[in-house]
C-alpha positions in Angstrom: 0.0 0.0 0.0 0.8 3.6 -0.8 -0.3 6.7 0.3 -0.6 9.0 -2.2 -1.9 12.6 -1.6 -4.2 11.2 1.4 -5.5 8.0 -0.8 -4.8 4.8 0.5 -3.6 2.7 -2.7 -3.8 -1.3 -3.0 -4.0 -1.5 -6.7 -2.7 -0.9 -9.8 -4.8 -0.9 -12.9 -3.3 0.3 -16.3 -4.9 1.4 -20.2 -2.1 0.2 -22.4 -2.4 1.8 -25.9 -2.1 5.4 -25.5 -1.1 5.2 -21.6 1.8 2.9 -21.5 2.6 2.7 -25.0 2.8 5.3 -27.5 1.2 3.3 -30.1 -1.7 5.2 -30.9 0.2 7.3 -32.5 1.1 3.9 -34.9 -2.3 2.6 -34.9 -3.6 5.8 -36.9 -1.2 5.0 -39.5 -1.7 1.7 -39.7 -5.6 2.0 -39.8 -4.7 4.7 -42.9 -2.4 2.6 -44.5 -5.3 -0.3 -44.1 -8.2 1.7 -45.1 -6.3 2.7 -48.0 -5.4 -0.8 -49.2 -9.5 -1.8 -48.7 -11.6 0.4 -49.8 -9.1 2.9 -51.5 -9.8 6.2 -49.2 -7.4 6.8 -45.8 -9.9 7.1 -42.9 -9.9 10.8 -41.4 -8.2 12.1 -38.8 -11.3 13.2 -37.6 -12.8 9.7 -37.5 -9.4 8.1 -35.8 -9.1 10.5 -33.2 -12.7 10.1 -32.5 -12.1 6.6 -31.9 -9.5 6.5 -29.3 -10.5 4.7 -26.5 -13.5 3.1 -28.2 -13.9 -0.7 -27.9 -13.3 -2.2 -31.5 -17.4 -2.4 -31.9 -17.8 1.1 -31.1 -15.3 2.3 -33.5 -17.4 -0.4 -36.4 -20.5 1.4 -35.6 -18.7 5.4 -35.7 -16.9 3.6 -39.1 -20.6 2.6 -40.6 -22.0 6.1 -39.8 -18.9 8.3 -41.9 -18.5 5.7 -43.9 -21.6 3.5 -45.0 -23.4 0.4 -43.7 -21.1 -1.9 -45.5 -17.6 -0.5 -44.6 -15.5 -4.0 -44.6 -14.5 -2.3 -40.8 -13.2 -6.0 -39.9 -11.0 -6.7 -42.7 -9.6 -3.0 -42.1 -9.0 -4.3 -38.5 -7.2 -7.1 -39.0 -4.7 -5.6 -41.5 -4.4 -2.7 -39.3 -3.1 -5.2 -36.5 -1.0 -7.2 -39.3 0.8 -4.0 -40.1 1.3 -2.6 -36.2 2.2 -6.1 -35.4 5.2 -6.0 -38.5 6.7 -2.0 -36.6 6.4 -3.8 -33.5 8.2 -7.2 -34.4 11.0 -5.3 -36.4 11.6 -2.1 -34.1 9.9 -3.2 -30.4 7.0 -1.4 -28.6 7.2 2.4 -28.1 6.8 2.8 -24.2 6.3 5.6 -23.0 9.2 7.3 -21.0 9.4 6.4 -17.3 7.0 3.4 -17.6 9.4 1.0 -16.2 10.2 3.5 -13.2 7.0 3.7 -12.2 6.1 -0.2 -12.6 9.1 -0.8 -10.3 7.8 1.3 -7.6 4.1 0.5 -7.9 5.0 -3.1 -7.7 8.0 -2.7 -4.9 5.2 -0.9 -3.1 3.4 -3.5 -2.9 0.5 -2.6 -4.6 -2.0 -5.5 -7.3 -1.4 -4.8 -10.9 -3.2 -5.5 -14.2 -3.9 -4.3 -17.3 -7.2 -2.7 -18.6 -7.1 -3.1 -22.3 -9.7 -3.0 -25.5 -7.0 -4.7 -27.6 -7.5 -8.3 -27.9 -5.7 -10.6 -25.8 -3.5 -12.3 -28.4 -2.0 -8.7 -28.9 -2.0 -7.4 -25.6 0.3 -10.1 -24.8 2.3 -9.8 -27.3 2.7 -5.8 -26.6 3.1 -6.8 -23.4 5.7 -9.3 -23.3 7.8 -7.5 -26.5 8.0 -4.2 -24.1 9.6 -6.7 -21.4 6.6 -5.5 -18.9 4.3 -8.6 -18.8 6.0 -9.8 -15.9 4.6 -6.8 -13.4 1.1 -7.5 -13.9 -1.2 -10.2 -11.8 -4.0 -10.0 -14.9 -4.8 -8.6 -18.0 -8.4 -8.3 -19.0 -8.6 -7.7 -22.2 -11.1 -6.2 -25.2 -12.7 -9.1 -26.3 -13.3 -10.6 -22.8 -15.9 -8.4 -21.2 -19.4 -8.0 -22.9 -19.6 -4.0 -22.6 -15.9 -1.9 -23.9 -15.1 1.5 -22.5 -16.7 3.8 -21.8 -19.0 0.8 -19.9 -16.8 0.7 -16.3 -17.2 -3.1 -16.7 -13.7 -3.7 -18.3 -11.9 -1.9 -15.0 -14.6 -3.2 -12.0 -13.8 -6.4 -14.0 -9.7 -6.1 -13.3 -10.4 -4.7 -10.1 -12.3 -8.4 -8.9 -9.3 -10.5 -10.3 -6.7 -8.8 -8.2 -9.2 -9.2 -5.3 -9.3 -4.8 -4.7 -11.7 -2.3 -4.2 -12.3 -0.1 -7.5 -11.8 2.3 -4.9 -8.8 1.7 -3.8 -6.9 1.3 -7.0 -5.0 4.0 -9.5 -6.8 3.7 -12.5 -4.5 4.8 -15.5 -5.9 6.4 -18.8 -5.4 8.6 -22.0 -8.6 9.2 -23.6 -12.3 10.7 -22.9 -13.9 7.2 -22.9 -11.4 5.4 -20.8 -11.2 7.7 -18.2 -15.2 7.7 -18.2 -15.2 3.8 -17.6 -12.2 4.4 -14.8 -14.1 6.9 -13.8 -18.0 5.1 -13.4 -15.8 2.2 -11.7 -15.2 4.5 -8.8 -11.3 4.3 -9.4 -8.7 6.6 -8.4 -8.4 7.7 -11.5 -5.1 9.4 -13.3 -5.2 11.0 -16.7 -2.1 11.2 -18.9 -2.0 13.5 -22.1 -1.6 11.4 -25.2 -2.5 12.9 -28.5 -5.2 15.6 -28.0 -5.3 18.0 -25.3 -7.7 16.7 -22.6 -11.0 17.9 -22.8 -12.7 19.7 -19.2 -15.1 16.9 -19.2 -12.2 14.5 -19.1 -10.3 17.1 -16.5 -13.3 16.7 -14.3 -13.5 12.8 -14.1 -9.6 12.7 -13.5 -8.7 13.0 -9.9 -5.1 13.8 -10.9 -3.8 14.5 -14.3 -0.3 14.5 -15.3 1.2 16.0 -18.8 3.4 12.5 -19.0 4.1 9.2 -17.0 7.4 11.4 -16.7 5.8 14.0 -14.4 3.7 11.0 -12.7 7.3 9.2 -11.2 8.6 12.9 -9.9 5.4 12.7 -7.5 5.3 9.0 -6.8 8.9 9.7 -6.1 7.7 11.4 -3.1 5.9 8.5 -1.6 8.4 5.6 -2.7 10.7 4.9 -0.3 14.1 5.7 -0.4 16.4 2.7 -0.2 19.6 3.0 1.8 22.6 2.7 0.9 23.5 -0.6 -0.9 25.7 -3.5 0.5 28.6 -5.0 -1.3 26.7 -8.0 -2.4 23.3 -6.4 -2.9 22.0 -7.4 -7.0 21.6 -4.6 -9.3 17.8 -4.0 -10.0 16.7 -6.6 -12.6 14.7 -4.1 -14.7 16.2 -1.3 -17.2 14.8 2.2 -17.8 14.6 3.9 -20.6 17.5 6.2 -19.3 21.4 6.1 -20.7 24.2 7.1 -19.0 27.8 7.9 -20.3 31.4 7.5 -18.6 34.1 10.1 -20.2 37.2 8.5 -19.0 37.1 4.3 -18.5 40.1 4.3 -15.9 39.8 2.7 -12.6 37.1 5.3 -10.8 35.4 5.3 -13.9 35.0 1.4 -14.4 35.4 0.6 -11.2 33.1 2.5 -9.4 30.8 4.7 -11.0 29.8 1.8 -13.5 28.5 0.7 -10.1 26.8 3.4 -9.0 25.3 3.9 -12.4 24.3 0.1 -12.5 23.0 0.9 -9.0 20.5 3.6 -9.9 17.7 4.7 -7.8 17.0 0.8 -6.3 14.1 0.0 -8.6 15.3 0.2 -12.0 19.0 1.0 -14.1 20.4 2.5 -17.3 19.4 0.7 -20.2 22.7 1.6 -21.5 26.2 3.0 -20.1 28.7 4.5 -22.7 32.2 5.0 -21.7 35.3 6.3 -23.3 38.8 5.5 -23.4 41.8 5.5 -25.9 42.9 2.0 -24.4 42.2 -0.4 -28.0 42.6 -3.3 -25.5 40.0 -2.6 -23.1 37.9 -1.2 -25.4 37.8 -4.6 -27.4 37.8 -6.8 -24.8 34.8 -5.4 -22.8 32.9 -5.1 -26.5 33.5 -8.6 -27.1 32.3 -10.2 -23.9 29.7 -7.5 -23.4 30.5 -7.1 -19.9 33.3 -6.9 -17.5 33.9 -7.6 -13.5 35.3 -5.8 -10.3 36.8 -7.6 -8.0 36.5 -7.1 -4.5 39.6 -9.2 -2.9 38.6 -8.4 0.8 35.7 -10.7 0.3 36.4 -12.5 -2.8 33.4 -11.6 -4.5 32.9 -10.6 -8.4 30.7 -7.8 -9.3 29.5 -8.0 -13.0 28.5 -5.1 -15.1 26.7 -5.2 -18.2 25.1 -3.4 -20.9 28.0 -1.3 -21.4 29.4 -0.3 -24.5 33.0 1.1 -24.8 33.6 3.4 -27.3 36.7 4.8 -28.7 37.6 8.6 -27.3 38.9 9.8 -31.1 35.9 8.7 -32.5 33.9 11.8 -32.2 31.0 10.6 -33.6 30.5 8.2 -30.9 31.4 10.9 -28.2 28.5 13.1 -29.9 26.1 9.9 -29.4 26.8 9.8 -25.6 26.5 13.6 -25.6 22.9 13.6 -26.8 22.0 10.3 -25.4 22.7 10.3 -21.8 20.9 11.9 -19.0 24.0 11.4 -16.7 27.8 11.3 -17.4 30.6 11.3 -15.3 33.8 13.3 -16.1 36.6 10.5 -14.9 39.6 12.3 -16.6 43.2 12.8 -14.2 44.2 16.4 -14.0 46.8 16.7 -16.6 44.0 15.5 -19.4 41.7 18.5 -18.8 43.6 20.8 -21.5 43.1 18.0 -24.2 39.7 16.9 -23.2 37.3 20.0 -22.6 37.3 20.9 -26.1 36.1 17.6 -26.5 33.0 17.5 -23.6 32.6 21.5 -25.2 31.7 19.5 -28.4 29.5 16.6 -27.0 27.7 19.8 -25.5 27.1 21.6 -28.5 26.0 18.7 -30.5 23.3 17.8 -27.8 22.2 21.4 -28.3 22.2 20.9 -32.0 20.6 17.6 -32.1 17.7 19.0 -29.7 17.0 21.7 -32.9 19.0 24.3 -31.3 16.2 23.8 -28.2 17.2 23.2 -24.7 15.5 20.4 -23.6 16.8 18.0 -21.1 19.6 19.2 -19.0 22.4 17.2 -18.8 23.6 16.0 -15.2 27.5 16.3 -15.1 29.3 14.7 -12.2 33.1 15.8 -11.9 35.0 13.4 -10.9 38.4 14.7 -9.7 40.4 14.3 -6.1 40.9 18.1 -6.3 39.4 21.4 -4.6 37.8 23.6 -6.9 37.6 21.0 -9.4 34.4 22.0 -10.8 35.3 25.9 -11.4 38.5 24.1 -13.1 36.3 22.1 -15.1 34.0 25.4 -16.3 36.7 27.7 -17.4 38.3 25.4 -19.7 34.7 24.0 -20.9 33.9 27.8 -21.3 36.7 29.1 -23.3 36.1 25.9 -25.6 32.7 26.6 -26.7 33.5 29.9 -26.9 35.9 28.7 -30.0 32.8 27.2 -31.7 29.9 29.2 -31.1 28.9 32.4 -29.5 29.4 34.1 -26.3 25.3 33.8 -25.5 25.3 30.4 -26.8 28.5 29.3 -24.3 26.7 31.0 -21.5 22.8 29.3 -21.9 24.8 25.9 -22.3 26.6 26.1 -19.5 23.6 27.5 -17.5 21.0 24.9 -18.8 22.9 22.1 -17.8 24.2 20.9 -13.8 27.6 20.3 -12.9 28.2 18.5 -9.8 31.1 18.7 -7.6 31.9 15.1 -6.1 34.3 13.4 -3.8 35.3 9.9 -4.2 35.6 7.6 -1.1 37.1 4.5 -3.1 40.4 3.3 -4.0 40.8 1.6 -7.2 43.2 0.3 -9.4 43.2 -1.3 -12.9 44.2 -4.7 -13.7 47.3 -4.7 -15.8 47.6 -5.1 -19.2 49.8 -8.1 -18.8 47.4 -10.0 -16.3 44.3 -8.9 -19.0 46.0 -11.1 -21.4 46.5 -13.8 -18.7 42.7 -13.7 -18.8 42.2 -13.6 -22.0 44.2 -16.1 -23.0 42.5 -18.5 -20.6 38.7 -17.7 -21.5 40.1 -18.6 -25.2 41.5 -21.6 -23.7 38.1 -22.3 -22.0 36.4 -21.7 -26.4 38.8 -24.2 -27.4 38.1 -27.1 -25.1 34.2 -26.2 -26.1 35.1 -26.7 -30.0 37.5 -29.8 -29.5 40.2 -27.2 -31.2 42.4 -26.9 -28.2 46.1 -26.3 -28.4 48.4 -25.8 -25.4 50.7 -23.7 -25.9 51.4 -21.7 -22.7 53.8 -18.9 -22.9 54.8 -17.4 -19.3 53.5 -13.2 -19.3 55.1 -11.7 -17.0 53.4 -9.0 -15.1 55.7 -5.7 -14.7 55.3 -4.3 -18.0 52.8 -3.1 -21.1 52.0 -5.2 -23.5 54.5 -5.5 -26.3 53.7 -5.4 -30.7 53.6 -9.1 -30.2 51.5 -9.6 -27.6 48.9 -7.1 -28.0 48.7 -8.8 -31.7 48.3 -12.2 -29.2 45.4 -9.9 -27.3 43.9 -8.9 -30.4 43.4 -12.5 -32.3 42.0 -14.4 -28.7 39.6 -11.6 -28.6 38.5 -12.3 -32.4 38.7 -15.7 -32.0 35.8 -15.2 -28.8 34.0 -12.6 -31.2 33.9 -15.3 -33.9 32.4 -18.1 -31.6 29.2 -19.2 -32.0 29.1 -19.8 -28.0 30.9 -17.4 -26.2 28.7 -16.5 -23.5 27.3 -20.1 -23.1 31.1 -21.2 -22.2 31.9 -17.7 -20.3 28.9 -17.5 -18.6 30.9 -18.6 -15.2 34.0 -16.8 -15.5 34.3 -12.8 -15.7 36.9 -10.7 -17.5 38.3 -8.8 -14.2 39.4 -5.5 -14.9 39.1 -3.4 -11.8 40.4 -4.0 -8.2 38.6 -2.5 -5.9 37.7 -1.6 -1.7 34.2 -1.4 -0.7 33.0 1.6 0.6 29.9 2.5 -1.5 29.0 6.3 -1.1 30.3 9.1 -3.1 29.5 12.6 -2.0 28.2 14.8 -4.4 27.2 18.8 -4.8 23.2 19.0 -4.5 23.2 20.7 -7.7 20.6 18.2 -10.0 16.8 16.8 -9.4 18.0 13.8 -10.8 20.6 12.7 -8.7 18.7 12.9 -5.5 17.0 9.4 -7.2 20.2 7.9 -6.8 20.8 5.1 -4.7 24.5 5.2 -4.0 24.9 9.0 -3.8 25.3 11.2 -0.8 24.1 15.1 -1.1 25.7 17.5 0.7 25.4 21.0 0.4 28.8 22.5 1.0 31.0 20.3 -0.9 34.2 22.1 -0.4 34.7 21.0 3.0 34.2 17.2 2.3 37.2 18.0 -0.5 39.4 19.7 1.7 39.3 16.3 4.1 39.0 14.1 1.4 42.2 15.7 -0.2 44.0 16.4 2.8 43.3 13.4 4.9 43.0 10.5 2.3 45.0 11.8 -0.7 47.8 13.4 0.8 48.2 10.4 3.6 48.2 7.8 1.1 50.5 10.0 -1.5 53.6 10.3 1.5 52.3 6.5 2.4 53.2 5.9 -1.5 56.3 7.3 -1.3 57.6 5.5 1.8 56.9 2.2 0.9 58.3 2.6 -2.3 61.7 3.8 -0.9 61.7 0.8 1.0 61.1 -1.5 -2.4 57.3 -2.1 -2.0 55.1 -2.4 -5.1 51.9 -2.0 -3.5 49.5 -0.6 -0.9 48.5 -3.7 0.7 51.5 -5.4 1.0 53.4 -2.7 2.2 50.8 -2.9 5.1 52.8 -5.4 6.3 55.8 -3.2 7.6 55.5 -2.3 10.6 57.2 0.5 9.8 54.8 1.9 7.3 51.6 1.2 9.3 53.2 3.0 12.7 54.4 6.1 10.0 50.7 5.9 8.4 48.9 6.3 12.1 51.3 9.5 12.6 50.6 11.1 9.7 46.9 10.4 10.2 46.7 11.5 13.7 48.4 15.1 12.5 46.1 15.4 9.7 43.3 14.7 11.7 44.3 17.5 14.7 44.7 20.2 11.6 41.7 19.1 9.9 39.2 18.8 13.6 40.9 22.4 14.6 39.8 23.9 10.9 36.5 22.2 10.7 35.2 21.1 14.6 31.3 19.9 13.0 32.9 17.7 10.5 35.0 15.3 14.2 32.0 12.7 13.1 33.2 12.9 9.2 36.9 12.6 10.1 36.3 9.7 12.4 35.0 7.8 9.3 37.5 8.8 6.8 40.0 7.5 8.8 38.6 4.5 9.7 37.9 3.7 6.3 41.4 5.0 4.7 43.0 2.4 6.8 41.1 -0.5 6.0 40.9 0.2 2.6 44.8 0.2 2.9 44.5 -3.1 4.7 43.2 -4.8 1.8 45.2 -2.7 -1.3 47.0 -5.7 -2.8 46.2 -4.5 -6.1 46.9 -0.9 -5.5 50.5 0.1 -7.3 52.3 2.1 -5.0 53.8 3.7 -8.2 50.0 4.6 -9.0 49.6 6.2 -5.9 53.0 8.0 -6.0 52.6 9.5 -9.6 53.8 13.6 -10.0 55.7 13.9 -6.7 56.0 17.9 -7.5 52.5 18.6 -8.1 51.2 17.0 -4.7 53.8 18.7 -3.1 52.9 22.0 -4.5 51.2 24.6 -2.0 48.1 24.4 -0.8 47.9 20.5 -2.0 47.6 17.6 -0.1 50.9 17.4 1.9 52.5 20.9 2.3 48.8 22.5 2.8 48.7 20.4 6.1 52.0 21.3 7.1 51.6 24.7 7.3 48.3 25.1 8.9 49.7 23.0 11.9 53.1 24.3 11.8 51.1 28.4 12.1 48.5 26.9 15.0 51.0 25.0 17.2 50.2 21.4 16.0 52.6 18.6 15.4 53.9 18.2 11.7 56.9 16.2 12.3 55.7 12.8 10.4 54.0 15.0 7.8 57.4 16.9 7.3 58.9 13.3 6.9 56.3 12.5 4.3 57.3 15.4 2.3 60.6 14.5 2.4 59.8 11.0 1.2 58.0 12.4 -1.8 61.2 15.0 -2.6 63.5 11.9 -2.4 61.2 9.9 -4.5 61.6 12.8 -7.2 64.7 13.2 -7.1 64.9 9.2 -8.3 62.1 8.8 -10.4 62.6 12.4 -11.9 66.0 12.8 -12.5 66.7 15.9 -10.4 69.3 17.3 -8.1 68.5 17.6 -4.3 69.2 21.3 -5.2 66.6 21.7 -8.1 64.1 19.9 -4.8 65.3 22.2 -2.1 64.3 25.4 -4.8 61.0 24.2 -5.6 60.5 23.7 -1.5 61.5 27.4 -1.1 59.3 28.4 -4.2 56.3 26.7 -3.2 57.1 28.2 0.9 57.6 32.1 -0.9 54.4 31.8 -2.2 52.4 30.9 0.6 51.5 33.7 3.3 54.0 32.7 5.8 56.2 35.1 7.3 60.0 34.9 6.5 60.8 33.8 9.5 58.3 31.3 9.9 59.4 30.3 5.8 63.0 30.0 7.4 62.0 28.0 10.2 60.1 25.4 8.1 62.9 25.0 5.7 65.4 24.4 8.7 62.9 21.6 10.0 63.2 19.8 6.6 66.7 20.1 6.4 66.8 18.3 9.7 64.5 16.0 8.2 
């Protein structure tokens, strides 16, 4: 039961043609087309849009009145169905947008459902089962079943017996004048969607509510469906796909790994019927294409996560960019800091071409969530977006794209890290084996792949002939069924914050809204990023490869709980309201580095200079302790680590290190002698 705007709802009863289907729209071509073949003369428009809603005797009887006694009205009929069956069969049903979504919820609810139709059963079911939403509904009563069609209230008082429910208590859906008059007569709740023709006042008057589309029906059930929490690790994906696609610019390890999961995710009820995502990586791009799917791994519990109906496209094909552009009511900008240059000309395209495809209209605004550990990312992200539309269109234009559609700062709680090319071939090379054995063609060879480098001219020529032998199978996914192409390592916190900025992302499941968003950066960047960058740095000095088994020095762990415990006295001094956030960040960061056994260290590690520029993750710290009287000294040590790392991975002198120390320290808003003292302190260091 729901209660909707003080109705106590048990039941469910939905029109189909017209209400969840836009096929009236196709039936008045097909009953032209039909007409035309028959008697040589297109019924009206008049005549047609007189008839919607009528049972198929009623519109015989309006036919033999335009159109003479003997009208062959049957034989019309039937090759009208013949013809709508054919569109149906070769391009599916036309559902109307957010059917599924509100099916899901009505259903989840707990509510009876059936389906109150004047199409015969035969293609009802057919409708029904071809739109992949037979399976919500208890009963269908159908056209030819009851002895009296709409606008007789048999047909609905009739659906309302089967599912054992008051008419009373039951939503009654419709689209025209004579089907909301039988909903109406039945004593239903009844709800009025605008199909074709505007809805006439008597049709206003008989509807208790009356929505424009299902669309605008889900925003107010959305109000009375319950939220879901958070989900667990294992928790399914929801079985049933909207009509909604998403897009991923940037397949790298937060991209696959985690917002593919949040995506997949959705609100709970329903997800993405499709999920685009970029990337100039021809290996992962074919692999993922050619299984159709691809898993995370989750190596703290051993469990597999799979995600499907995802299609990878290729990030210089612009075409395909455009396509994810125009198509998706979500994506997610997962690009590193150093690609933003290169890449906003590219999202300023995708933008301009949704604008273009929409006739120059704006319709639909886009939901942009920026994904990058960085403060200010989102102004970051604007300017450069800005000045590259700017370089294709006007000034105004720029401006009304940018202000029709919502950005949305976020800040990632994961850590993730991408399987390595060598040990994707590993993979592949097995699930070929796994083909083989299936066709009796088995060879086996077995030559060793190491695991500390890219793939070579040979081997990604290996990659690329398992993954067209696969392609070429006739049985792929019969013999893969059991067995998932890992690509992404990952720890298992679930929520990611994200700026309150879009209607639509306060459906989503995984999601937490906050506000203020710059503080939940500033921790995230100071307390996570930094520590695990200086963490990095450390255990790579001392010849670890990754996060997790570095975990196992008891040096690194006691150096880790230091630098933690400083960060944590800065950070609870600067923001005292945020002591319960920090608690759980810190928690978290050290069981996620617990379990990193995937994570590179040289990953983590990456641009030494720029993290240890001011106001970043490590030296930012530093120097708001070091001016309130709050110990430093690990974090110093940390920063030392990172210059040291440099200076080997870099191929620079301590000197050029010591300079771009005092550079960074000049710039900040110490005062010489404070600039002095922190310089001696690293020296001692």
């Amino acid at each position: 039961m729901i209660k909707f705007n003080n109705y106590d709802v048990y039941g469910a009863i939905f029109d189909m043609d017209g209400t969840m289907f836009d096929t009236e729209r196709l039936r008045l071509k097909t009953l032209k087309q039909a007409s035309k073949e028959i008697i040589g003369t297109e019924f009206s428009d008049t005549y047609l849009i007189a008839c919607l809603g009528l049972s198929a005797k009623s519109a015989h009887n309006l036919a033999q009145q335009q159109y003479g006694e003997d009208i062959p009205y049957t034989n019309i009929r039937k090759r009208a169905d013949e013809l709508e069956l054919e569109s149906i069969r070769s391009t599916g049903v036309p559902i109307k947008k957010g059917l599924v979504q509100v099916l899901e919820r009505l259903r989840k609810s707990g509510l009876k459902m059936a389906v109150a139709t004047s199409s015969r059963r035969a293609i009802a079911e057919e409708y029904l089962i071809n739109a992949n939403v037979y399976k919500f509904f208890d009963v269908i009563v159908c056209g030819d079943e009851v002895q009296k069609g709409k606008p007789d209230p048999e047909i609905f008082i009739s659906a309302a017996e089967k599912i054992n429910v008051k008419p009373s208590e039951c939503f009654m859906f419709e689209d025209s004048e004579n089907g909301i008059q039988s909903a109406y007569d039945a004593n239903g709740i009844t709800v009025l969607f605008q199909d074709i023709k505007e809805p006439t006042e008597n049709m206003l008057e008989k509807s208790i509510f009356f929505f424009e589309s299902m669309y605008d029906y889900l925003e107010s059930l959305d109000q009375v469906s319950p939220k879901l929490d958070l989900p667990q690790l294992n928790d399914p994906f929801p079985q049933t796909l909207n009509q909604l696609s998403v897009g991923i610019h940037g397949f790298g390890a937060i991209g696959g790994g985690y917002i593919a999961q949040i995506f997949s995710h959705w609100d709970g009820y329903t997800r993405p019927k499709k999920i685009y995502a970029s990337t100039y990586n021809p290996l992962y791009l074919s692999a993922v294409n050619a299984f159709g799917s691809y898993g995370i791994r989750y190596n703290q519990f051993s469990y597999d996560e799979r995600i499907e109906n995802i299609e990878i496209i290729n990030s210089d094909c612009i075409e395909k960019i455009h396509e994810m552009y125009i198509q998706s009511s979500m994506i997610a900008i997962c690009l590193p800091e150093e690609a933003i240059e290169e890449e906003a000309h590219i999202i300023a395209q995708g933008l301009y071409a949704r604008y273009i495809a929409n006739l120059e209209r704006f319709t639909n605004p886009l939901t942009l969530l920026i994904i990058l550990n960085k403060i200010g990312a989102k102004k970051l992200w604007l300017d450069k977006i800005h000045n590259a539309l700017e370089k294709i269109t006007t000034t105004e234009i720029t401006v009304q794209i940018l202000d029709h559609h919502y950005f949305c700062d976020t800040v990632v709680n994961r850590m993730v890290s991408r399987t390595k090319e060598q040990n994707l071939l590993k993979q592949l090379r097995i699930k070929n084996n796994i083909i083989k054995i299936q066709n009796k063609t088995i060879n086996y060879e077995q030559k060793n792949i190491l695991d500390n480098s890219q793939l070579n001219i040979d081997q990604k020529k290996l990659a690329s002939s398992y993954l067209g032998e696969i392609m070429n199978n006739s049985k792929p996914n019969q013999a893969l069924q059991s067995t998932n192409l890992i690509l992404f390592h990952a720890e298992t916190d679930m929520p990611i914050y994200v700026e309150n900025q879009s209607p639509l992302i306060q459906k989503m499941r995984q999601m937490i809204l906050v506000d203020d968003i710059k503080e939940i950066q500033f921790i995230k960047n100071r307390l996570w990023n930094g520590v695990h960058a200086i963490v990095a740095w450390y255990a790579l000095l001392l010849g670890y490869q990754t996060i997790g088994v570095a975990m196992s020095d008891e040096r690194i762990t006691t150096f880790m709980d230091k630098a933690l415990k400083q960060v944590k006295s800065g950070l609870s001094f600067q923001f005292p309201s945020r002591h319960s956030d920090l608690n759980v960040f810190t928690e978290n960061f050290k069981k996620a580095c617990l379990n990193a056994y995937k994570d590179p260290c040289e990953r983590v590690a990456r641009d030494p200079l720029r993290k240890l520029s001011l106001n970043e993750r490590v030296l930012g710290s530093i120097i708001f302790n070091f001016k309130n009287n709050l110990p430093y000294e690990s974090l110093m040590k940390g920063m030392s680590y990172g210059y040291q790392y440099a200076v080997e991975t870099k191929q620079i002198s301590s000197t050029e290190v010591f300079n771009h120390l005092k550079l960074q320290l000049n710039d900040s808003n110490l005062q010489d002698l404070e600039k002095e003292q922190l310089l001696k302190k690293y020296l001692e260091v």
